[in-house]
C-alpha positions as CSV (number, residue, x, y, z in Angstrom):
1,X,94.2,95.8,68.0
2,X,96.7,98.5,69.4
3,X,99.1,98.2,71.6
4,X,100.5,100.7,74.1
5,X,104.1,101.1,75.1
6,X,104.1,103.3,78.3
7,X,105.4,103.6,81.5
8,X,102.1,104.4,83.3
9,X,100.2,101.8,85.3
10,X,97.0,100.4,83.4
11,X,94.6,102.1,85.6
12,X,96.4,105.5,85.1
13,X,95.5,105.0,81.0
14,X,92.2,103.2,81.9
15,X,90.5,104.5,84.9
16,X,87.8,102.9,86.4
17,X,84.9,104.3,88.2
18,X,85.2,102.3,91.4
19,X,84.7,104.5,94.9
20,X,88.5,102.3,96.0
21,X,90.6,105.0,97.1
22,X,94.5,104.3,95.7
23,X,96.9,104.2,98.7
24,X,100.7,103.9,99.1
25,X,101.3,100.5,101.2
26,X,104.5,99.0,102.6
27,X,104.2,95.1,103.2
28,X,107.2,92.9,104.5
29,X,109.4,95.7,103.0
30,X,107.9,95.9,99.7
31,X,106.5,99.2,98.6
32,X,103.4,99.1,96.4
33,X,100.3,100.8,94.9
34,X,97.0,99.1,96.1
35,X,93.1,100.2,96.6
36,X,91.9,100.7,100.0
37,X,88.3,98.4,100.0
38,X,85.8,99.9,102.9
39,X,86.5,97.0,104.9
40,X,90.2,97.7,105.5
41,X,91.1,95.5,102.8
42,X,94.2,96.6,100.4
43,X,94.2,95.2,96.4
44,X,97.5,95.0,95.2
45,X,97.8,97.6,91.7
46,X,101.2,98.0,91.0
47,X,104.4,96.8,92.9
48,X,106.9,99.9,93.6
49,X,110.0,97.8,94.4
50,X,113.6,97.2,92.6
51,X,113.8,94.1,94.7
52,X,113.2,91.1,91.8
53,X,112.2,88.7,94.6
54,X,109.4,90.7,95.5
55,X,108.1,90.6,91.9
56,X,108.5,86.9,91.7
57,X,106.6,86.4,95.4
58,X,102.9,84.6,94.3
59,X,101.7,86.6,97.6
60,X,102.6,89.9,95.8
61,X,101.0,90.0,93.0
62,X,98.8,92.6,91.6
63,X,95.3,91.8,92.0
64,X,95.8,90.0,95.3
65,X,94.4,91.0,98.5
66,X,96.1,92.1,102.2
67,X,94.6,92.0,105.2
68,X,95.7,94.9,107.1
């Protein structure tokens, strides 16, 4: 097992082949990193905030989904 101390993002190491497009998306005043599904759909990635609350918020967690 290897471990890998970086700052990228996981997908920016591992890529995956999905046909998601990554898009910047501001929700309630939190900046993050999410895929754009074809049905308008947003996957949270990464979280770009320096606002700790945001990063403790269950609702903002990467993997979740937004409706917008």
């Amino acid at each position: 097992m290897t471990i890998l101390y970086t700052p990228l993002s996981e997908y920016d190491v591992f890529p995956d082949d999905t046909s998601m497009e990554m898009v910047y998306h501001e929700h309630d005043n939190c900046p993050m990193m999410c895929r754009q599904g074809q049905d308008g759909k947003k996957q949270i990635v990464q979280i770009l905030s320096t606002d700790p609350m945001h990063f403790l918020d269950p609702s903002l967690q990467p993997g979740q989904w937004l409706d917008s």
